[in-house]
C-alpha positions, 0 to 999 in steps of 0.5 A, spaced: 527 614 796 522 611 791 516 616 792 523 621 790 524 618 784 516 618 782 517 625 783 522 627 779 519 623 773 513 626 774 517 633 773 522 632 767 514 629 764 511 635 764 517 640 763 518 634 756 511 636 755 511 644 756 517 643 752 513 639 746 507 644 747 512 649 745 516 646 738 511 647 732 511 647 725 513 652 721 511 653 714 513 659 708 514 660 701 521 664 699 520 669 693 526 673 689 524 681 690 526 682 683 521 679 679 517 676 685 519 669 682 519 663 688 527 660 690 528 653 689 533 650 694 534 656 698 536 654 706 532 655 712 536 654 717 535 654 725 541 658 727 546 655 733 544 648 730 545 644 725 537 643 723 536 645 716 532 644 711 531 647 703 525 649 700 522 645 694 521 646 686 515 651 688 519 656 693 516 653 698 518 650 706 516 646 712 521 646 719 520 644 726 522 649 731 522 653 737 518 659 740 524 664 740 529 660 735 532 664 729 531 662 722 537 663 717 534 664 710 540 664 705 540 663 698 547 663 692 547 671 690 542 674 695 542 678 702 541 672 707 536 674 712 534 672 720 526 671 723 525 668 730 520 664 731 514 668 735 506 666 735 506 666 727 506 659 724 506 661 717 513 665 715 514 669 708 521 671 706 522 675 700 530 676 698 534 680 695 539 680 691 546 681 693 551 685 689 558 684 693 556 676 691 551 675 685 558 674 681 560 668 685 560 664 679 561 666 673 560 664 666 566 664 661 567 660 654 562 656 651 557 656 658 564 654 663 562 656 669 568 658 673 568 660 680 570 668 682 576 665 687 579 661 682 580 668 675 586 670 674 583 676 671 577 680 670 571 679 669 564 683 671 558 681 671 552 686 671 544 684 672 540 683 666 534 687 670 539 692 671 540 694 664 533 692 662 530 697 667 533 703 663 527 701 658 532 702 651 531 698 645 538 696 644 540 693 650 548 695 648 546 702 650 544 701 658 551 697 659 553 704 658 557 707 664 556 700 667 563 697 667 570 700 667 574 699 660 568 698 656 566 704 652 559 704 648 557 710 644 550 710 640 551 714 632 545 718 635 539 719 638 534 716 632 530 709 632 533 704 630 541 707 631 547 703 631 552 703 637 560 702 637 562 698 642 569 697 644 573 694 650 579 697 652 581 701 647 582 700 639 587 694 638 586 694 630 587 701 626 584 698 621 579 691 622 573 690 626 575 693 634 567 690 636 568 685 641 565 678 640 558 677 642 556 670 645 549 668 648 548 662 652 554 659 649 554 662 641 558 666 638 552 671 634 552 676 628 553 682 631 554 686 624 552 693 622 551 693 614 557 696 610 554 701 605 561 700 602 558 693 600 553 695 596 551 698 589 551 705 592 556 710 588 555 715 594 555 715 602 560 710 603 557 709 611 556 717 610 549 718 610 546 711 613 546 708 619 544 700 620 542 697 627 546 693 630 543 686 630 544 684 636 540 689 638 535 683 636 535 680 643 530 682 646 534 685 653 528 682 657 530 675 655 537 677 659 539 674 665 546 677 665 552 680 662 559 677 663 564 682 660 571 678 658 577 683 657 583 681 659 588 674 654 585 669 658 579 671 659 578 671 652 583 665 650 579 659 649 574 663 643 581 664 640 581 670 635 574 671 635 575 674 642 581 677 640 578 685 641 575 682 648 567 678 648 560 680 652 558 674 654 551 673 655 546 668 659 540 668 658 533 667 662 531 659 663 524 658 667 524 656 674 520 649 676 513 652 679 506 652 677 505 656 671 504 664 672 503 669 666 509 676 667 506 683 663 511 689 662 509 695 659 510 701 658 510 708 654 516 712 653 516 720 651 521 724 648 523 729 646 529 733 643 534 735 649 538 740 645 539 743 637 543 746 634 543 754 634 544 759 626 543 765 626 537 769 624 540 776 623 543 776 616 541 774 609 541 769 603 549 772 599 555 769 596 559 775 599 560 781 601 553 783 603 550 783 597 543 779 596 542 773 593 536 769 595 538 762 591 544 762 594 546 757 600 550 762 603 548 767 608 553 773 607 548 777 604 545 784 608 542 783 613 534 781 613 529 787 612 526 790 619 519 787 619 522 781 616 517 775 619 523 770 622 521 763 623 524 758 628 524 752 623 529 748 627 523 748 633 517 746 629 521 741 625 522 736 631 515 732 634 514 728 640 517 722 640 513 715 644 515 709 644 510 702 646 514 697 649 509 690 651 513 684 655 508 678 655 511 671 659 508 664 660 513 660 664 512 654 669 514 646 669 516 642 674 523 638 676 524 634 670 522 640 664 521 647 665 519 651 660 519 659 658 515 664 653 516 670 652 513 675 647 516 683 646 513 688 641 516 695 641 514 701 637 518 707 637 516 714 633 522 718 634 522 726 635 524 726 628 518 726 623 516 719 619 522 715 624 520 709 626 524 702 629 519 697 630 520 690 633 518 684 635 520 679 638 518 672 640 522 667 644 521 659 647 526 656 651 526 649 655 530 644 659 529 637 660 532 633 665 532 626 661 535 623 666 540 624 673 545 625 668 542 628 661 540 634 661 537 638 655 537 645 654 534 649 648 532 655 645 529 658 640 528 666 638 524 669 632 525 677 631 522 681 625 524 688 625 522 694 622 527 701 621 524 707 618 530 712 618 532 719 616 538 720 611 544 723 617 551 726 615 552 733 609 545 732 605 541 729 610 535 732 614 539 737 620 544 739 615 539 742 610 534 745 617 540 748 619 541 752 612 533 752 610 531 760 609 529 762 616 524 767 612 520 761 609 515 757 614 519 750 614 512 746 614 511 749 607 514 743 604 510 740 598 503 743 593 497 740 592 500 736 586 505 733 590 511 737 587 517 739 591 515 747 593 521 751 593 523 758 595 527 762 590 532 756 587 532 750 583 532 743 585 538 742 582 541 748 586 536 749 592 538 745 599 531 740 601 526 742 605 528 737 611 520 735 611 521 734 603 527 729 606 524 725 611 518 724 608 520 723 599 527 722 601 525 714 604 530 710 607 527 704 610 530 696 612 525 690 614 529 684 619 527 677 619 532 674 624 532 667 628 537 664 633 537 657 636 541 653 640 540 646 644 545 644 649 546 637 651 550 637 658 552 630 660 555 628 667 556 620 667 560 621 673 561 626 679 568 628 677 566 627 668 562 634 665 561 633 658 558 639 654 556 640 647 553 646 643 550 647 636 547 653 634 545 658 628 543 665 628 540 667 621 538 674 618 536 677 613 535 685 612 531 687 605 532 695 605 532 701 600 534 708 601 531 712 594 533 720 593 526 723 589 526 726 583 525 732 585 530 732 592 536 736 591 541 730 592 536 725 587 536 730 581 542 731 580 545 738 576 542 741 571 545 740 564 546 732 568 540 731 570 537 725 574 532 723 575 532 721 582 535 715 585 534 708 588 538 703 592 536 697 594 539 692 597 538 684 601 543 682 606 543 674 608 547 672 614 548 665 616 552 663 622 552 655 624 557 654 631 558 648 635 562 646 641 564 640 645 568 640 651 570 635 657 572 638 663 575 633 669 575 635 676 581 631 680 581 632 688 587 630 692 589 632 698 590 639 699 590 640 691 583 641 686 584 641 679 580 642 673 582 640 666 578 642 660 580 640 652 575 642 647 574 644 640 568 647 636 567 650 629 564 656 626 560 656 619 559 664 616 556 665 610 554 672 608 551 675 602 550 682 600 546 683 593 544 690 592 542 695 586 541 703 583 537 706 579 536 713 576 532 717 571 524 713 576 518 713 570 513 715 576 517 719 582 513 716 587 514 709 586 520 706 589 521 700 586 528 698 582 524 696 576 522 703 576 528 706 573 531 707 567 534 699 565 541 702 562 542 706 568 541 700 572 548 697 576 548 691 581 552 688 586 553 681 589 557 681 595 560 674 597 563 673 604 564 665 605 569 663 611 570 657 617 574 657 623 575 651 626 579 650 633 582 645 639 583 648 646 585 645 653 586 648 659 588 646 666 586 649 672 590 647 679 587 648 685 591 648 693 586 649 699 582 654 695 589 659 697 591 659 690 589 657 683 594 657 677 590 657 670 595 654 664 591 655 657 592 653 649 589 654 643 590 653 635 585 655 630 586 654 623 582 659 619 579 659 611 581 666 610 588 664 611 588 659 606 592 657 601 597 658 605 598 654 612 591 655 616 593 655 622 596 659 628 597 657 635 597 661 642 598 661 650 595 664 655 596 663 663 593 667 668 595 666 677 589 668 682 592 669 690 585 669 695 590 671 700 584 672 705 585 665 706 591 666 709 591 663 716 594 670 719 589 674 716 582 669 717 581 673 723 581 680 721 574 681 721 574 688 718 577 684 712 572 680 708 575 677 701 582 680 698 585 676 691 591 678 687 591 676 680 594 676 673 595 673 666 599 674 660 595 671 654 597 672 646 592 672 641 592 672 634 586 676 629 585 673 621 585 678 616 578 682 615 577 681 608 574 674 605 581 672 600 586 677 602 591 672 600 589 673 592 587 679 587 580 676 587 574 676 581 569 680 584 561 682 581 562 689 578 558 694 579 556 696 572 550 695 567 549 688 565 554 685 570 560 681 570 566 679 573 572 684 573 579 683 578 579 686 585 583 691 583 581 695 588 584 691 594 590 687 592 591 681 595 597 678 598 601 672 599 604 673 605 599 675 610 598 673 616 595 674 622 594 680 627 598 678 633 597 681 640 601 681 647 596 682 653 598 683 661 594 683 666 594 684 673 589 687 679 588 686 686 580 686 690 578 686 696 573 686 701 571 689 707 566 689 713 563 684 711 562 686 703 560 692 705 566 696 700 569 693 695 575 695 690 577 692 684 584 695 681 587 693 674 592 695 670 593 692 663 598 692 657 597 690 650 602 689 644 599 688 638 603 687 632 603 686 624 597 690 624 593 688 617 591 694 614 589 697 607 594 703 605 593 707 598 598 705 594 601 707 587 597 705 582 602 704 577 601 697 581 595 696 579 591 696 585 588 701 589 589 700 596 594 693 598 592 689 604 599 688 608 601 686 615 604 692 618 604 696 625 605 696 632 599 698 636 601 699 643 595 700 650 595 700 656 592 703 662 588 702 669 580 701 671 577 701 678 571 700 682 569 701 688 562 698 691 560 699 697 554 699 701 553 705 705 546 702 708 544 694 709 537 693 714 531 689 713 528 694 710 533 699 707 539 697 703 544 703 699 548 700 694 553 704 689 559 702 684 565 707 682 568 705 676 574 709 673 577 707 666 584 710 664 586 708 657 592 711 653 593 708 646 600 709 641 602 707 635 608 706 634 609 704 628 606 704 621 608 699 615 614 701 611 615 708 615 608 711 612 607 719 615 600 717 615 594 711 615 586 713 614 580 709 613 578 712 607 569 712 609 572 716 615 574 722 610 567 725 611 568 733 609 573 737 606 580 736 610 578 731 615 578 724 617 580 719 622 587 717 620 593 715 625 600 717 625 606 714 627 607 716 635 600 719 635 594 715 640 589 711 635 584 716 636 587 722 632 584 726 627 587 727 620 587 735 617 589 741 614 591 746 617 593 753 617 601 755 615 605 756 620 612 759 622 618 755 626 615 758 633 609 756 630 605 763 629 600 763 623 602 765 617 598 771 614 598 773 607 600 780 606 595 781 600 589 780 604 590 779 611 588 772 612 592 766 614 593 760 608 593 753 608 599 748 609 596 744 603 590 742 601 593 735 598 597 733 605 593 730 611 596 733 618 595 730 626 590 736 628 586 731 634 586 726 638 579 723 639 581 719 645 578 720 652 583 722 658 578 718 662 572 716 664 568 715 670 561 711 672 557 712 678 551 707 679 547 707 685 541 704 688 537 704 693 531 701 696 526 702 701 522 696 703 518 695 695 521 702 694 527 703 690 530 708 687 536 707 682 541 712 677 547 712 673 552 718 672 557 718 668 563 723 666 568 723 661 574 728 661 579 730 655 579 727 648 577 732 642 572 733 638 571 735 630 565 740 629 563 738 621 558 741 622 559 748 626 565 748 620 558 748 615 555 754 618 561 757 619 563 757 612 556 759 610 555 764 614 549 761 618 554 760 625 552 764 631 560 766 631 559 770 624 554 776 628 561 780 629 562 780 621 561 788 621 567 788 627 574 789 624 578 784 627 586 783 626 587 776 626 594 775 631 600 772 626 606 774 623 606 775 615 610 770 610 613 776 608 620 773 608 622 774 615 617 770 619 623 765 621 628 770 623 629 773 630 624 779 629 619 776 625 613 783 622 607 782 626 601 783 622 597 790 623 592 788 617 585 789 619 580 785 616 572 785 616 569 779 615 563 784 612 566 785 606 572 780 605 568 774 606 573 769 605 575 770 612 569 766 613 568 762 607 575 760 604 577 754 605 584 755 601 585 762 604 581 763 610 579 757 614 581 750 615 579 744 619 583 745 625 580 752 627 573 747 628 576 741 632 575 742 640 580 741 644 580 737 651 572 736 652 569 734 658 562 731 659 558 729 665 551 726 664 545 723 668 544 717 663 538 715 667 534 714 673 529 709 675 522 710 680 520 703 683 514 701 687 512 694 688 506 692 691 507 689 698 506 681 697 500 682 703 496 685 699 497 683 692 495 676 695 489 678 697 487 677 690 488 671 690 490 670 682 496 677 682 502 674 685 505 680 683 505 688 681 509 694 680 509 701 677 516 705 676 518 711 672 524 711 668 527 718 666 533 717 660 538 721 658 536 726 663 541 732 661 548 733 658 553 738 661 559 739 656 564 744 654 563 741 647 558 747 643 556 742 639 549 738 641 552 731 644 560 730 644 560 723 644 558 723 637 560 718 630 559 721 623 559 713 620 557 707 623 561 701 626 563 698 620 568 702 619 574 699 622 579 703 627 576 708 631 571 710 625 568 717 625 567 717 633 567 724 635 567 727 628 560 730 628 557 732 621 549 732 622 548 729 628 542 729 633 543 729 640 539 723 644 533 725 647 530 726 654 525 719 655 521 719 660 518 712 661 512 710 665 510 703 666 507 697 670 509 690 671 504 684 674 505 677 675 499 673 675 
């Protein structure tokens, strides 16, 4: 027995030791594929125990285990993976980011984190990587097709241009539609410059495009996007979310030791498509007659022999664009600290443009103790923006209608003079290379933005969190019209001189917010509550002046022209919004959340009369995947009900409204006169709008597809507008309360992942946007409401009607019977406007939908990623096609010898009655012009707007590789590097015969929809091919 016992002993020794002889140590570093940055705290955990460790500040591990064991790597918002222990004692993991839970956590008002579970609303999230991969210098522009409801539409393809960016729909028809821009907590100035403001005579946001100043931020820097939407979404920023916000976080450092990131890339462009004129026909007022100083081209047809130049090809060049990122990042547990430096350099397709940036930014965190932590960030941009003039006396406009008998690239003598062809520079058209080149429009930037964040967590259940920041800038600019251009020489019998505009605009934003948020955990309830308050400072200020008759032509200087022809203007924008909020978040068994809100903001703009105004909003989220009978569906990942309803109110747009105020005038020796313009009224008060919510997600296969479906409804009532009133009153235009605004509408997105391996990975997002807008009413039963710096040609600007949708086009038309035949005088054969006084719905500018279609897919370090999307209905205007036409440049003049029978009725006395006289008359355009050129008896706008447009365009395409860890580490001192390919704007099939049907002939600081989708010398953007290569050391 004893003998027995010993062996036993002895045999569970060595099975103990062969057992021991097994376990060993494993080590290994965990890295993020993105960026190959290292993963602090991510979990490597032995799978069937509950053996686990995380990795520590410098992404790194150390576990025990088995031969044979399986281990866990997981981290929040990455691809979990599994590796089993062989002969290797060193395991390396890189993950990836996870699509279906990157949003898990999201950042909503002043830097709240919320969980995803727990939204009663919508709120999607795209990768800052993501957008920053498109290589586009305004990061608005790569958010484009991204996310359903939200709606980005560049002016044009030049440097530096501005962007309109709106959130389901327009909600004002007059105010401001752009929704609140907010980085890391702060709200930030995201203005484009309103050349109304200015001393200019002219233009009225016509001629001139100013960036976006937003577009400041250097995308690189960016994190990630939050999109807010709906009521609640958006209830705690009070009326300056009121049209939605993007809620931007930015990049922090991670603790590690010090590394050093180099982007850079080279990007060429080149024109995707141009406008086509005809080459057949000569210079001629009418009727085939030749007159080589005239604008027209009705003349006969050029002489055989005639050399024909293709002046629009040889005007564009090839556009480049230098982009360099350098960042120094590092620190430990207690402070990191992040620098990050980008200069851009963009020469557009257009001679002489050009968009210059630089931008230089530092970021730090310091942990001050267990439960102080300080986090702040401090960026510096200087930007440089060489423009060329847009709209009717812009560069296109005067290519189109340069003489194809000239070579366009003789444009200046030996002297310096202007070389003209057979006019005068009162009369003759600017050579386009004359424009770019004498004609200087040009702004320079200076803008900072800081923050500091001090979050304090004196107990596990207490969150205290306090923001300051500022966001200054100042622009210093001018836009000069040379002696000899035609629009800077004025006429002959007045002439002038030439023109100078110059202008400095300083905005002064300061904000700062405090919020308390509690936790309160009882039984099966978890709650949330957050009271807060924060406060907003804006000073802007707008100091402009023009000149004519210039001394020297060639010196572009105010001091330069003529003292008594000297006016300046100093435009005054001063207000202050303060508010107070809470906000309650109920919690049962993670099953359920109800979110009750409230907010009262008081408003400068408002003063002297009550400041204040007040608003609820309240939101329910059902996870019904908790749900105990539904938990063991395994085809069943993640489902949630939600909906919210929420009131907002908008303040009034202008500074004063309240009072007929003095302002400068813009006049020779200054002064103060009454804004008789915009007269005030006592009884404003702020917009109000309605907003339901309600949506359904959900999951399946274990994320492997994804719907999300929304549909909202939204009210908006006394809408703020400025109508033309009665001068009799002493004022031009009155700002008044009226109007109600109704939108409604769904978006969807399907995500799925077709493909999920160790090695491959296919992710794509659907997204499907529906909005349908109608006004149902105009203040004091007004037939119509315009923005007046949309009238931007003859017979056409943007305008709303009652019953019509926000986007419709305001017009002339053509007379028209009761069935609605045209009318056709009996004189001549042609049909005869309606009115050249009254404006008439002739379009809607509003899409039936629109689609996105992203997809990305990795193989091993290979990825390969695009964007479609696709835009059906909504109509277009074609100014430009209306120009051409009237002039007989168009293409569709080359029929002028054909007689045609326009098809009507004539206005004989009979055109209402049972048998109206069909018209028989047979015009040819060749010797009637007018059928072609009359704007009274011949054309009017509504013959040029193109109706239903539909669009489908590749807006970009990424080729990536990035060098696999095993070799990169072979170097010792690369961690990593990679070479990608990225292809813009890559085509465009329109039915639209224009160059780009997503158009806008102003820029975004005209209120409603704007001069979107009426096209008046407006270039196309253009095909980008962007090659690159990034290294970390």
């Amino acid at each position: 027995m004893k003998k027995k016992l010993h062996l036993f002993i002895v045999v569970c020794f060595l099975l103990s030791a062969h057992a021991f002889a097994q376990q060993k140590t494993i080590t290994g570093k965990v890295t993020s594929s993105d960026d190959g940055s290292t993963i602090p705290g991510a979990s490597i955990k032995i799978k069937g125990t509950t053996n686990a460790v995380q990795t520590n500040v410098i992404g790194t591990y150390s576990i025990k285990a088995n031969s044979g064991d399986v281990l866990v790597f997981s981290y929040v918002g990455m691809v979990t993976q599994e590796r089993t222990v062989g002969t290797d004692a060193v395991i390396n993991i890189v993950l990836k980011s996870d699509a279906s839970s990157l949003d898990e956590v999201i950042v909503t008002a002043y830097g709240i984190d919320r969980s995803k579970e727990s939204l009663g609303y919508s709120a999607p999230t795209i990768k800052g990587d993501e957008v920053t991969a498109t290589g586009r210098e305004n990061f608005l522009n790569g958010l484009a097709g991204r996310v359903a409801g939200l709606s980005v539409n560049p002016t044009s393809g030049d440097p530096g241009a501005s962007s309109q960016i709106i959130l389901r729909g327009i909600v004002s028809i007059s105010g401001d539609n752009t929704p609140l821009m907010v980085v890391d907590g702060i709200p930030i100035d995201n203005s484009v410059m309103s050349q109304t403001n200015t001393a200019s005579l002219t233009g009225n946001n016509r001629s001139q495009d100013y960036t976006n100043r937003a577009a400041d931020i250097n995308p690189a820097d960016i994190e990630s996007y939050t999109i807010l939407k709906g009521p609640e979404a958006t209830a705690l920023y009070g009326n300056l979310g009121a049209s939605g916000a993007i809620v931007i976080t930015t990049k922090k450092a991670k603790a590690g030791k010090a590394s050093v990131s180099y982007n850079g890339s080279l990007r060429v462009e080149s024109v995707n498509n141009a406008p086509e004129v005809q080459t057949v026909y000569s210079q001629g007022d009418a009727n085939g007659v030749f007159n080589g100083g005239s604008t027209n081209y009705f003349g006969p047809k050029y002489p055989e022999g005639q050399k024909i130049y293709d002046n629009v090809a040889s005007f564009f060049e090839t556009g480049t664009a230098q982009k360099n990122n350098l960042v120094l990042e590092g620190g430990k547990e207690s402070f990191t600290y992040r620098w990050s430096n980008e200069f851009v350099n963009n020469k557009g397709t257009i001679p002489t443009t050009q968009y210059k940036r630089f931008v230089t930014s530092l970021v730090g965190t310091a942990a001050v103790s267990n439960a102080v932590k300080v986090t702040t960030r401090f960026s510096y941009t200087n930007a440089y923006n060489k423009k060329a003039n847009k709209g009717g006396s812009g560069y296109l406009m005067g290519l189109l209608r340069f003489p194809s008998r000239y070579d366009v690239n003789n444009w200046i003598d030996p002297l310096g003079n202007r070389l003209l062809t057979t006019g005068t520079i009162y009369s003759e058209v600017d050579n386009p290379f004359w424009d770019v080149n004498k004609n200087v429009s040009d702004d320079r930037t200076n803008s900072l933005l800081g923050n500091s964040t001090i979050n304090i967590k004196p107990t596990k259940w207490l969150n205290i969190n306090a923001i300051l920041g500022t966001n200054i800038s100042h622009t210093d600019g001018m836009y000069v019209y040379h002696t000899q251009s035609y629009s800077g020489s004025g006429t002959a019998a007045v002439p002038r001189g030439g023109v100078v505009n110059t202008y400095q605009k300083l905005n002064r934003r300061f904000d700062g917010s405090l919020t308390a948020s509690a936790t309160h955990k009882f039984g099966q309830f978890n709650n949330t509550y957050i009271i807060g308050g924060n406060f907003s400072d804006v000073n802007n200020n707008q100091n402009s002046a023009r000149g004519q008759n210039m001394f020297d032509p060639d010196f572009n200087s105010i001091n330069n022209t003529l003292p008594s022809t000297q006016s300046a203007r100093l435009y005054i924008e001063r207000y202050r919004n303060a508010g107070v909020f809470a906000q309650a978040i109920l919690g049962y068994k993670s099953l359920m959340y109800l979110t009750l809100s409230g907010r009262v903001d008081a408003a400068s703009r408002l003063l002297p009369n009550d400041p204040y105004f007040a608003y609820p909003s309240v939101s329910y989220a059902f996870n019904y995947t908790k749900l105990n009978a539904l938990k063991d569906l395994s085809w069943l990942s993640n489902g949630k009900l939600r909906a919210s309803y929420g009131i907002t109110g908008k303040e009034p747009f202008k500074v004063y409204s309240l009072g007929t105020r003095l302002v400068t005038t813009t006049s020779t020796g200054g002064g103060f006169t009454y804004d008789l313009a915009n007269g005030g009224n006592p009884d404003l008060v702020p917009e109000q709008t309605r907003n339901f919510e309600t949506g359904l997600e959900a999951s399946f296969f274990k994320d492997r597809i994804g719907i999300d479906f929304t549909f909202y409804k939204l009210n908006s009532h006394k809408q703020i507008i400025t109508p033309r009133i009665s001068y009799g009153t002493g004022s031009v235009v009155r700002i008044m309360n009226g109007g109600d605004v109704e939108n409604k509408g769904v978006e969807f997105q399907l995500r799925g992942s077709p493909l999920r391996s160790e090695n491959l990975n296919w992710d794509m997002i659907f997204n499907f946007t529906h909005n349908k807008s109608k006004v149902n009413a105009i203040a004091d039963d007004l037939p119509e409401y315009y923005e007046s710096d949309s009238w931007i040609g003859d017979g056409i600007r943007s305008a709303v009607y009652p019953g019509s949708s926000t986007g419709a086009i305001g017009g002339w038309k053509n007379l028209r019977n009761n069935n609605g035949d045209l009318l056709i005088n009996p004189a001549t054969g042609l049909p005869s406007l309606a009115s050249d006084q009254d404006f008439y719905l002739i379009g809607d500018r509003m899409p039936k939908f629109t689609l996105g279609f992203s997809n990305s897919l990795n193989y091993k370090t290979l990825t390969l990623s695009f964007l479609f999307d696709l835009r059906v209905g909504g109509d277009v205007y074609n100014q430009t096609q209306y120009e051409l036409y009237r002039r007989g440049l168009s293409i569709k003049t080359l029929d002028r010898d054909v007689p045609r029978v326009i098809t009507g009725v004539l206005r004989d006395g009979l055109e209402n009655t049972a048998n109206p006289t069909r018209n028989t008359i047979a015009v040819t355009p060749a010797v009637n012009s007018n059928y072609y050129s009359s704007t009274t008896a011949g054309i009017a706008p509504e013959m040029f707007v193109e109706h239903n447009i539909k669009s489908l365009r590749l807006r970009d395409i990424t080729v990536a590789y990035d060098f696999p860890a095993r070799l990169t580490s072979k170097t010792k001192f690369i961690s990593g590097f990679g070479l990608y390919v990225t292809l813009t704007d890559v085509f465009l099939i329109t039915n639209y015969s224009g160059m780009d049907p997503d158009v806008n002939g102003n820029n975004p600081s005209v209120g409603g929809y704007g001069g979107y989708g009426i096209d008046f010398g407006n270039m196309g953007r253009p095909l980008g091919v962007n090659m690159g290569l990034r290294i970390k050391l």
